[in-house]
N, C-alpha and C positions, 0 to 999 in steps of 0.2 A: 825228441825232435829227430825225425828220420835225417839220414846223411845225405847227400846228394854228391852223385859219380858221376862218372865221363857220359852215361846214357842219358842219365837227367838233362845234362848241359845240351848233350847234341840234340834232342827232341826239342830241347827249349828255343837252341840258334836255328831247328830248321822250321819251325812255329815263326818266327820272327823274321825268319829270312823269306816267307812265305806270305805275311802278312807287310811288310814295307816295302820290300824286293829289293835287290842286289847294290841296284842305284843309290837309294836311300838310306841301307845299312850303314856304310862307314860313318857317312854323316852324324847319325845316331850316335855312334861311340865314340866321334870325336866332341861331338857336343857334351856327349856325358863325360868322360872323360875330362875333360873342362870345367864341367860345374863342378865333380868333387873332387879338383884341385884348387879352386875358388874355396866351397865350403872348408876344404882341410887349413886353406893359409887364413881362413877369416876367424878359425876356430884356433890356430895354435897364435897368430898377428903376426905373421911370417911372410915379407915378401919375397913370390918366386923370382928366379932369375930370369925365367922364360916371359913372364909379364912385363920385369924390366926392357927385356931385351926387344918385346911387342912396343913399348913406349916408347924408348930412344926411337923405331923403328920409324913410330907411326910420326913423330918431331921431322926424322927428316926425310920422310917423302912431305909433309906440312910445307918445309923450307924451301925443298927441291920445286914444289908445285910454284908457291911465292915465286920465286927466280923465274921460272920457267914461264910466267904468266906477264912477267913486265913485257912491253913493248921495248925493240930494241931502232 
């Protein structure tokens, strides 16, 4: 199996930065990035802290909204 060096990778990111464009890169790598940190915590049953920390997050803007929505 050939190795793959620093030329491989930059033909491969200016391929991909050419075919989704600039805008749409990060996106890409933070989505990825995310699945396989999903697949890593589904595969070892490890909750990350950062998903913790998305949850309590996502609870209190929930609350915040509740509150925020009564008639005063």
């Amino acid at each position: 199996m050939p190795n793959i060096g620093p030329l491989e990778l930059m033909i491969v990111l200016v391929i991909a930065l050419m075919v989704f464009g600039p805008k749409k890169l990060p996106e890409l790598g933070k989505s990825l990035g995310s699945g396989m940190r999903e697949f890593k915590s589904s595969i070892t049953g490890e909750k990350d802290e950062a998903d913790q920390d998305v949850a309590s997050d996502e609870a209190h803007r929930a609350r915040l909204a509740a509150v925020t929505d009564q008639p005063q």
